[in-house]
Rosetta silent file (secondary structure, phi, psi, omega in degrees, C-alpha in Angstrom):
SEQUENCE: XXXXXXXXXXXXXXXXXXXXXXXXXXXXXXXXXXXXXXXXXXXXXXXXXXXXXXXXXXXXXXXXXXXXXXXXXXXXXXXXXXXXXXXXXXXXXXXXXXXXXXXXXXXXXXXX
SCORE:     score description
SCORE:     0.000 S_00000001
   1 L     0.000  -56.598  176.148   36.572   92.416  118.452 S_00000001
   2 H   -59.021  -33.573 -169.578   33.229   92.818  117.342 S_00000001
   3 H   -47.952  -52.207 -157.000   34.201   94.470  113.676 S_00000001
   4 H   -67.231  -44.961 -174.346   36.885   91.541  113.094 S_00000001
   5 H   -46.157  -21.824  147.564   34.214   88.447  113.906 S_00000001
   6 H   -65.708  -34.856 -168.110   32.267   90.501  110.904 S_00000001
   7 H   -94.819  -19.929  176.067   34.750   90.589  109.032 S_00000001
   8 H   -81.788  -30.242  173.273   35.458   86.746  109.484 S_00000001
   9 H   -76.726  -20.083  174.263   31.738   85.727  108.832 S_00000001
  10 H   -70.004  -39.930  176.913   31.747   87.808  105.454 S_00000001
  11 H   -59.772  -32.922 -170.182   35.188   85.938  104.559 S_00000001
  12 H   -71.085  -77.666 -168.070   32.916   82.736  105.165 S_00000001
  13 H   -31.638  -50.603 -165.813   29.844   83.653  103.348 S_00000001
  14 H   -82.978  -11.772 -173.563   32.080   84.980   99.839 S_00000001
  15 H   -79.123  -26.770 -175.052   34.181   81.611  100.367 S_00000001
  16 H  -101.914  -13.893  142.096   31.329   79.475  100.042 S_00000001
  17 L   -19.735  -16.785 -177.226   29.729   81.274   97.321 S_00000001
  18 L  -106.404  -16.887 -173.970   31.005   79.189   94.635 S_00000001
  19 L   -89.669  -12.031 -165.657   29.559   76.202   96.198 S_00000001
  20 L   -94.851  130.406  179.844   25.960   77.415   96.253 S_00000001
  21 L    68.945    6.778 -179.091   23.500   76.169   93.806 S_00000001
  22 L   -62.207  -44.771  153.792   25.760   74.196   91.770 S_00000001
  23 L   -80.400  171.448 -175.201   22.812   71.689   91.208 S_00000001
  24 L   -85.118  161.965  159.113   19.055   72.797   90.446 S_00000001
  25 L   -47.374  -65.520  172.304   17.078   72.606   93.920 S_00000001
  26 L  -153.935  146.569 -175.660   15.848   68.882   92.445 S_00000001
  27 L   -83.109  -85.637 -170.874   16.241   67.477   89.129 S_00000001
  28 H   -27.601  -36.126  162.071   13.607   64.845   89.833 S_00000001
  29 H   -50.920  -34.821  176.635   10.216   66.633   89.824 S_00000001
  30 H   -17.486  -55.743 -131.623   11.727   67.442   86.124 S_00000001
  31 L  -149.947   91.619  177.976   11.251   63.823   85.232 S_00000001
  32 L   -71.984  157.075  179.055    8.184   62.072   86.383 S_00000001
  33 L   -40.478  149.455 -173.777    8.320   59.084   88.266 S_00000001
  34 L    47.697   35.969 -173.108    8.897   55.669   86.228 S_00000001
  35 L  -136.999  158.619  170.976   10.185   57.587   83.093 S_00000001
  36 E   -79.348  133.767  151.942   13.977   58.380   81.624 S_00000001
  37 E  -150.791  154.820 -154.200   14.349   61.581   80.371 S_00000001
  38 E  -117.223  154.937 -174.128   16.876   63.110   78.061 S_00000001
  39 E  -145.464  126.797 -156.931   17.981   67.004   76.676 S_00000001
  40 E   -85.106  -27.007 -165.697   19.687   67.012   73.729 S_00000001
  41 E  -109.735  166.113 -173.675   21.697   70.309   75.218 S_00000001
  42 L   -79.192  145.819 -161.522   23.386   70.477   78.712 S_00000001
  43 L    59.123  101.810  167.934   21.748   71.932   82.257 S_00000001
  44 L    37.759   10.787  173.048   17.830   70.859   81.013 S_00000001
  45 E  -120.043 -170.328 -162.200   17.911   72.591   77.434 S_00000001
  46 E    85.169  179.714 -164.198   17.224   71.430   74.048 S_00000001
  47 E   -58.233  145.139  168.845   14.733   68.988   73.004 S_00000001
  48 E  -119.618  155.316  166.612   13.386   66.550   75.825 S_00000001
  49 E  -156.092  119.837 -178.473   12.719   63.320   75.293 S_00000001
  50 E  -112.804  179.749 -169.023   11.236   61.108   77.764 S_00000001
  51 E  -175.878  121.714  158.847   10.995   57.195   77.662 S_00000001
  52 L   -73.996  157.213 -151.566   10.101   54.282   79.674 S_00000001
  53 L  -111.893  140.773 -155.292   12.024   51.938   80.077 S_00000001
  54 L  -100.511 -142.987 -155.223   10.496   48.096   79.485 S_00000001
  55 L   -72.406  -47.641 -140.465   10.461   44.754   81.294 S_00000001
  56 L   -81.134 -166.284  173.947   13.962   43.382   78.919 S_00000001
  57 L  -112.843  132.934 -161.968   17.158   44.833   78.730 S_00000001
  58 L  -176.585  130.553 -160.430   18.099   46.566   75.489 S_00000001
  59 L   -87.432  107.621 -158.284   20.453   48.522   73.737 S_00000001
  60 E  -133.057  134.828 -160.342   18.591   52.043   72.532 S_00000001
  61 L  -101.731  112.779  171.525   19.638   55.365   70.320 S_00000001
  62 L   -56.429  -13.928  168.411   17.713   58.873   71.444 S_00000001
  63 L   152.831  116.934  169.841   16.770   58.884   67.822 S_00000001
  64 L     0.095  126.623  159.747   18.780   58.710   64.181 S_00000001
  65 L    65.281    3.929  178.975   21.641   61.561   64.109 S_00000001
  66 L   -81.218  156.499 -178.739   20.370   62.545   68.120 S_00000001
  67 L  -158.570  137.163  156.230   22.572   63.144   71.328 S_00000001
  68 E  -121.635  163.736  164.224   21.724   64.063   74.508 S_00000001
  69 L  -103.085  -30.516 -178.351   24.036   65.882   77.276 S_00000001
  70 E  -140.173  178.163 -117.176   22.151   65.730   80.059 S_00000001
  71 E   173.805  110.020  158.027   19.923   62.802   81.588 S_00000001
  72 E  -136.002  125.383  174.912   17.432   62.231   84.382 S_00000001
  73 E   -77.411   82.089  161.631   16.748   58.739   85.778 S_00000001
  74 L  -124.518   28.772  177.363   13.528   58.120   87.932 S_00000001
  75 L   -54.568  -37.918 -169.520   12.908   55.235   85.773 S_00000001
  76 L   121.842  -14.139  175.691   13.360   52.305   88.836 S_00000001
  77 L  -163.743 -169.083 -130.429   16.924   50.857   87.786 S_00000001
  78 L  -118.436  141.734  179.509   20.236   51.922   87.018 S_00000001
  79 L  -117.253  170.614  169.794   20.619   52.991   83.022 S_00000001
  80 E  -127.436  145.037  177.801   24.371   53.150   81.170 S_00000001
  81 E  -129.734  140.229 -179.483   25.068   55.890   79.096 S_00000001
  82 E  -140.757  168.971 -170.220   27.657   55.548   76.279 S_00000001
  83 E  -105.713    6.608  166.103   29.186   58.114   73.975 S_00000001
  84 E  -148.204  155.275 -170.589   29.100   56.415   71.022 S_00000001
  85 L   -73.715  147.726 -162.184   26.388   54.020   69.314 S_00000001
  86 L    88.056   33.009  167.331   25.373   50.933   69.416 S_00000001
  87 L    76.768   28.720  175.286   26.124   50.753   73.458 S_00000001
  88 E  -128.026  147.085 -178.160   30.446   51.305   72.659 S_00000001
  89 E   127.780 -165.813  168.510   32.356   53.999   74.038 S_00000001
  90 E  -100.575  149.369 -156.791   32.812   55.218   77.062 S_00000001
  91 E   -99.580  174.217  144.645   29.980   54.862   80.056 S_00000001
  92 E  -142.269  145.919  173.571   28.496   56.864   82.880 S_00000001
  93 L  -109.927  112.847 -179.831   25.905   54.643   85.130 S_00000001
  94 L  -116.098  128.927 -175.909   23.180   57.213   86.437 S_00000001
  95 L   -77.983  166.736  161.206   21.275   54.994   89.585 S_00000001
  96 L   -41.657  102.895 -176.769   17.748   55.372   89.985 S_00000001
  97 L   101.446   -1.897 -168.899   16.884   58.577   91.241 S_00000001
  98 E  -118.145  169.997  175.072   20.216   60.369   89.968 S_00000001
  99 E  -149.829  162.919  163.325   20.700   62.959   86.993 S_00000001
 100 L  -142.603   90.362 -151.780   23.486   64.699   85.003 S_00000001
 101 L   -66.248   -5.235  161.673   22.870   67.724   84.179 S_00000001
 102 L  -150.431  113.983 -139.119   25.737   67.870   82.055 S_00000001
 103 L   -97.970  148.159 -175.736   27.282   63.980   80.812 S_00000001
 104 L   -64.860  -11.831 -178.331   31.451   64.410   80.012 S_00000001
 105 L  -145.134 -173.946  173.418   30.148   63.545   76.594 S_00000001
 106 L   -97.099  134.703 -173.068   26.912   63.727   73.886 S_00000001
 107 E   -94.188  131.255  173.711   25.590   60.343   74.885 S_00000001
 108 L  -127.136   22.551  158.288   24.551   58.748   71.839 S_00000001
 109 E  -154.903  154.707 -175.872   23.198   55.461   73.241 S_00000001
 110 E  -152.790  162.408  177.440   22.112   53.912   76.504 S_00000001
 111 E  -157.542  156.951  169.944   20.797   50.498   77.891 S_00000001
 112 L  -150.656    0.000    0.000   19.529   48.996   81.193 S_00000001
């Protein structure tokens, strides 16, 4: 009895292995408070670049021939991400407080 109830919590433990750690502990310390910040390569690497975001609304490029993949928001409002420039393409909307450590595409423009 006891042996199998071992043998069923080990079956638990390796099942949920895949599940563990799939995110960083928190994205957000990453990314200080009231600022966007961007990685040109996916999970945090490559080049960061962070940037506040102003009062208006505006459509903005990480930077001539630049992409990023992945993207943390602790700016204060919800950004759009688009895959191709000038704000066209296809979006992802990362809220206030969210990241993506890897975006379905290299985002090469974003507005809020």
């Amino acid at each position: 009895m006891r042996k199998s109830s071992l043998l069923l919590v080990g079956a638990a433990l390796v099942a949920a292995l895949p599940f563990v750690a799939v995110q960083p502990a928190s994205a957000a310390p990453v990314c200080a408070k009231g600022k966007l910040c961007t990685w040109t390569g996916a999970n945090f690497s490559g080049t960061r670049h962070d940037r506040t975001t102003s009062a208006g609304h505006g459509c903005f490029a990480p930077g001539v021939g630049t992409s990023f993949r992945t993207i943390s928001n602790q700016s204060g409002r919800a950004v759009t991400v688009y895959s191709d420039t000038g704000c066209y393409g296809s979006t992802v909307v990362i809220k206030n407080g969210q990241y993506s450590e890897s975006l379905p595409f290299a985002a090469k423009s974003l507005s809020w």
